[in-house]
C-alpha positions in Angstrom: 168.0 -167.1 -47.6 168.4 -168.6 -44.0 170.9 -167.0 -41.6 172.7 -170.1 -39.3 174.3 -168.8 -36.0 177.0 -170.8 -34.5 177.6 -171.0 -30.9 181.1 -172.8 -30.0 181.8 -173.2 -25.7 178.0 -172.2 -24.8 175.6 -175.1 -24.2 171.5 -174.8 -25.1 171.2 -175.0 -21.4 173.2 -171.6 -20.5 171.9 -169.7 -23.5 168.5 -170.6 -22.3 169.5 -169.3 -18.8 171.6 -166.3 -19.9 168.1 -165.0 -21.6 166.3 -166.0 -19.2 168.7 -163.3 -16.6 168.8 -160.9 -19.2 164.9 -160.8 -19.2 164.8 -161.2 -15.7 167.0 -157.8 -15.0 165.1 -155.9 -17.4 161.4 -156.4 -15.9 163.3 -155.8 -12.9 164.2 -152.4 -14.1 160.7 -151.8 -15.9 159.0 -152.5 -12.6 160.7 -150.8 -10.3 160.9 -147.5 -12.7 156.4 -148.0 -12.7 156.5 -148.0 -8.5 158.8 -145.3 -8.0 157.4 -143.0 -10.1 156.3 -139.5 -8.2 152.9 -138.6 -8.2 151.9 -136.1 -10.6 152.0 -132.4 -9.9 149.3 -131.0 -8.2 146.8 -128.6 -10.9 147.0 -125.2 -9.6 144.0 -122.9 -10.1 143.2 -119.0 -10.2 141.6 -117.3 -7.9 138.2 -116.5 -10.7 138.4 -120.1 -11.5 138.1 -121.3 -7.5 135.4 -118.5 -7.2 133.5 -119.6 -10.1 133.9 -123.4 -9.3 132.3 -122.5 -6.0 129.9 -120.1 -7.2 131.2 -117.3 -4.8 132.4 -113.6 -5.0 136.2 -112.8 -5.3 135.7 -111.0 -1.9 134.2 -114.6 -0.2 136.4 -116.4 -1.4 139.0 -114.0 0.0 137.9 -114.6 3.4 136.9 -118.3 3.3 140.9 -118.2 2.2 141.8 -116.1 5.4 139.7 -118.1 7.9 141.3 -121.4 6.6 138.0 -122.7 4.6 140.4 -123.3 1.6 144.1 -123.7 1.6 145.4 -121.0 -0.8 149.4 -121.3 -1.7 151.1 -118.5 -3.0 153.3 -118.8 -6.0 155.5 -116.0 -6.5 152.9 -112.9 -6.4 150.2 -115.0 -7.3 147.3 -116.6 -5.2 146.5 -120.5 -6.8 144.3 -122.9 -5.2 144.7 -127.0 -6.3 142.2 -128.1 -8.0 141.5 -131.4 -5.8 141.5 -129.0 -2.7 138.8 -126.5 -3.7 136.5 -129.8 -4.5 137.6 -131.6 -1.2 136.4 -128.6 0.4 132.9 -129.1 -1.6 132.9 -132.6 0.3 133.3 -131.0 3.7 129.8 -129.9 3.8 128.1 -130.0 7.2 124.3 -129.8 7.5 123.1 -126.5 9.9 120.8 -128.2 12.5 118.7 -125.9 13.1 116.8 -125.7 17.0 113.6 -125.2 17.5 112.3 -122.7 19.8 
């Protein structure tokens, strides 16, 4: 069974070009919802996580913490690190030149 729709004061022309808006507005919408979208939240890590990811002792890793090595943030009564700062801080590496006497 075929289903007929009848249109009475609308012409092909602005049907086509009421769709064509319609469409239009809701890209619109799609698009601009995709570009405003916040980063995601930062992955927060423990303190024996960050120590073992750097292969140091809870007590270095305190002090690289205190001397500014690795930005630490504290969340209520806890110490996290984020995860993309503890291996930013891996990138940081200088070489030690070394003199020669």
């Amino acid at each position: 069974m075929q289903h007929e729709i009848i249109l009475n004061g609308i012409s092909f022309d602005q049907l086509q070009d009421s769709f064509r808006t319609i469409v239009q507005t809701e890209v619109q919408k799609i698009a601009s919802g995709i570009t405003t979208n916040p980063e995601p939240s930062p992955e927060f890590i423990t303190r024996n996580e960050t120590a073992k990811i750097l292969g140091v002792s809870l007590p270095t890793l305190h002090i690289w913490t205190k001397a500014g090595i690795i930005p630490a943030h504290r969340i209520g009564t806890r110490i996290r690190y984020k995860r993309t700062d503890v291996y930013n801080s891996l990138k940081n590496v200088e070489p030690i030149k070394y003199r020669r006497a």
